[in-house]
C-alpha positions in Angstrom: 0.0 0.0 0.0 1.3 3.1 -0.6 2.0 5.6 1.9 0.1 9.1 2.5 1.2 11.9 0.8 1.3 15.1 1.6 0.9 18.3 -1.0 3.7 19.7 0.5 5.8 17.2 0.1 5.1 16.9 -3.5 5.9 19.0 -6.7 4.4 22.7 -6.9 1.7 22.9 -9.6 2.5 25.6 -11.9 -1.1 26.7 -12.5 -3.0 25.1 -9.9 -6.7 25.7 -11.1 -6.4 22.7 -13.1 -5.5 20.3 -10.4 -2.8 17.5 -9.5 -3.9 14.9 -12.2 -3.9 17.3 -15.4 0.0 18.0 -14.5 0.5 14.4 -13.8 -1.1 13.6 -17.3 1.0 16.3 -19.0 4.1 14.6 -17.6 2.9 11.7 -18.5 2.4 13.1 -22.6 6.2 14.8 -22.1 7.6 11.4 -21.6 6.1 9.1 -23.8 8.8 8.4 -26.3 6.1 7.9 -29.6 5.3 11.3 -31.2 1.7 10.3 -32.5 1.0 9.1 -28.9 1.8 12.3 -27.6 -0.7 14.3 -30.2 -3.2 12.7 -29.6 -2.6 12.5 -25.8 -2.4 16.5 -26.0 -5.4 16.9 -28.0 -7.1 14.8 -25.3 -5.6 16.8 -22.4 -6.8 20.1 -24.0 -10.2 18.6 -24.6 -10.4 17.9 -20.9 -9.2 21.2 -19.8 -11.5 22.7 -21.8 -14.2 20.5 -20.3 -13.2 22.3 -16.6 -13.7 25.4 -18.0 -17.0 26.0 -19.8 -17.5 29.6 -19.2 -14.7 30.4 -21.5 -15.9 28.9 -24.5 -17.2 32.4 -25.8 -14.1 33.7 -25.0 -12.1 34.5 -28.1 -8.6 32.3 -28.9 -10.0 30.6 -26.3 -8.4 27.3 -27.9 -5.0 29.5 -27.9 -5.0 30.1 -24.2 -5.8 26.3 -23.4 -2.5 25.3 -25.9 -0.4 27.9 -24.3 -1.7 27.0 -20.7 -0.3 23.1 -21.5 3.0 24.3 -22.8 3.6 26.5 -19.2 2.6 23.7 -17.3 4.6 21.2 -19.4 7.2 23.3 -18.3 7.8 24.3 -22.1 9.4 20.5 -22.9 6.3 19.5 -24.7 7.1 18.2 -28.1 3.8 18.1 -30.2 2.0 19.3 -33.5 0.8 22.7 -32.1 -1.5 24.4 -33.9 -0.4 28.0 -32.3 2.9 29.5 -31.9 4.8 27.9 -28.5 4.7 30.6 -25.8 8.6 31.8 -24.7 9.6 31.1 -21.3 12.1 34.1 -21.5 9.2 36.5 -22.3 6.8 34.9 -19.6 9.6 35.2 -16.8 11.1 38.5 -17.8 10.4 40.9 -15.2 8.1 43.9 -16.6 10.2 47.3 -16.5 9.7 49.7 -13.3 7.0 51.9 -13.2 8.2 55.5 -13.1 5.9 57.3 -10.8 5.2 60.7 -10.9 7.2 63.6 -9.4 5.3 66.5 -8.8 5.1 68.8 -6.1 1.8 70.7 -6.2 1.1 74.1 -4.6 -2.7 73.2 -4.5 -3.1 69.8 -4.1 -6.8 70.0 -4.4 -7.1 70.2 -7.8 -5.3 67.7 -8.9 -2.8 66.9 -11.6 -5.0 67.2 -14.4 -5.7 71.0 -13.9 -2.7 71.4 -14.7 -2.0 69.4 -17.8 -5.6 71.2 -18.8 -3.9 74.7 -18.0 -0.6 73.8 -20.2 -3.0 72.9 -23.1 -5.0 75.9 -23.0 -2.3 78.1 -22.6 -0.8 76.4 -26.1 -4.0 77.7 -28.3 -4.6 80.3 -30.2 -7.2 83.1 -28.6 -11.0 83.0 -29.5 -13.6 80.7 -28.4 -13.1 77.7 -28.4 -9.8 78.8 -25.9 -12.6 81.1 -23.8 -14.5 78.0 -23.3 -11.9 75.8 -22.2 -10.9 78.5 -19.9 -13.8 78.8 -18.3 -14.8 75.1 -17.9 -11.3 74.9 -16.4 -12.0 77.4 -13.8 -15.2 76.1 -13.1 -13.7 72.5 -12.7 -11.4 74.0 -10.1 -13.9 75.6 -8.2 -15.6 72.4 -8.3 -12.7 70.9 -6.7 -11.8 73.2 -4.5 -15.5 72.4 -2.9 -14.3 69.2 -2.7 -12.0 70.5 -0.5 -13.5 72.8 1.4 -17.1 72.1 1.8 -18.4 75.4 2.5 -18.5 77.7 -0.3 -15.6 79.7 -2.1 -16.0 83.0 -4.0 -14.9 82.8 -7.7 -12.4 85.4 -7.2 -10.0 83.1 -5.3 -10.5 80.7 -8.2 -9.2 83.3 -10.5 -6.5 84.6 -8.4 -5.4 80.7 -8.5 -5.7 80.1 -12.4 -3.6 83.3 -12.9 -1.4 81.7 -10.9 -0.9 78.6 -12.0 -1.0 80.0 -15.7 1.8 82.3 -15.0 -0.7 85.0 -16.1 -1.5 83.6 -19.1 -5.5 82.6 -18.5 -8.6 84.6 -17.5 -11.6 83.8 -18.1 -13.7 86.2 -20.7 -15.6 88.6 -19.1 -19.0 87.7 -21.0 -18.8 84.1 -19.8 -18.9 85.0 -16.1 -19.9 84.6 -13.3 -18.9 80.5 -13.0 -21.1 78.2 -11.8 -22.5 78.7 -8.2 -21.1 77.3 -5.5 -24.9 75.9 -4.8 -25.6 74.2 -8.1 -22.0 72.6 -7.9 -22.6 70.9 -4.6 -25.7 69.7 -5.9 -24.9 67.8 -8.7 -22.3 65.9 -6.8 -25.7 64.9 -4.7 -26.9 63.8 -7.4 -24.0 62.1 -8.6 -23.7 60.0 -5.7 -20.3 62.3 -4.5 -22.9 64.1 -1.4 -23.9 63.3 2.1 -25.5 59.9 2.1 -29.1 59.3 1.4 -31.8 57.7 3.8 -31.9 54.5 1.7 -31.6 52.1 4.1 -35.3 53.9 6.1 -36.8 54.6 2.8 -36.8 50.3 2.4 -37.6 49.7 6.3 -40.5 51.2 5.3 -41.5 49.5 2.0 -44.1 46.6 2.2 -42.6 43.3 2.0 -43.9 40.5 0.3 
């Protein structure tokens, strides 16, 4: 009789959604000596594998994942008729490059990075309308953000003095477009938006009849 064996004594699975037996019938394919044997063998594995996973039959190259799945677990020394390309082990364990995060030190940290890159834009067009419109949906974005913030109110003249600022004087917002959006109206679409103070859901259903 053979003795109990522990998972933890044996080999690692190198994908183990598919279970002990599919690696131990891959091995099984990898060393049998009789090249016919071993396509059919794969194309009976892969059937099987597919068979555990149903769901992903809609999936597209779904057949392509499966056949590159049963070369990683083969450990890549699987010698059959593949009807894909065989996946590179050198690709699958190079290490993906470091992620350069970035550096910025912002003055107002409230409105974000984007402001910025918005402001850099707008400063790069040519005056008329189309730049008097981006200006002022740029302003009223900040105030938006600044009442993020700051959840009281904030007058629009300390959202100018900022976007001169951080324009190097290059921005204002036209005079006919004024005045931005009010402070109000601002703090009531992010209500409605789902960004405000928590609605009574939970009493509204208490008090629904239940059937």
């Amino acid at each position: 009789m053979e003795t109990l064996q522990y998972n933890t004594d044996r080999e690692r699975l190198i994908i183990p959604e598919y279970g002990r037996h599919i690696h131990l019938m891959i091995q099984q394919v990898v060393d049998e000596k009789d090249r016919e044997k071993r396509n059919k063998q794969a194309q009976a594995i892969i059937g099987v594998m597919g068979n555990l996973n149903p769901h992903l039959r809609d999936v597209p190259d779904f057949q392509h994942k499966l056949w590159d799945q049963l070369h990683i677990m083969a450990n890549f020394a699987l010698d059959v008729d593949s009807p894909y390309e065989v996946p590179q082990k050198e690709i699958l364990d190079a290490r993906p490059e470091r992620l350069e995060y970035p550096n910025t030190h912002l003055k107002y940290r409230f409105y974000g990075i984007n402001i910025l890159r918005m402001i850099e834009v707008a400063k790069s067009w040519e005056a008329g309308d189309l730049k008097d419109a981006l200006v002022f949906t740029i302003a009223n974005h900040m105030k938006k953000c600044f009442l993020n913030w700051n959840k009281d109110t904030v007058e629009d003249s300390v959202i100018f003095a900022h976007l001169d600022e951080l324009s190097d004087g290059a921005l204002k917002v036209a005079e006919e477009l004024l005045p931005l959006t009010d402070a109000q109206e601002l703090l009531k679409l992010k209500t409605k938006n789902g960004n405000g103070p928590k609605s009574n859901t939970k009493q509204r259903n208490r008090k629904r009849k239940r059937y």
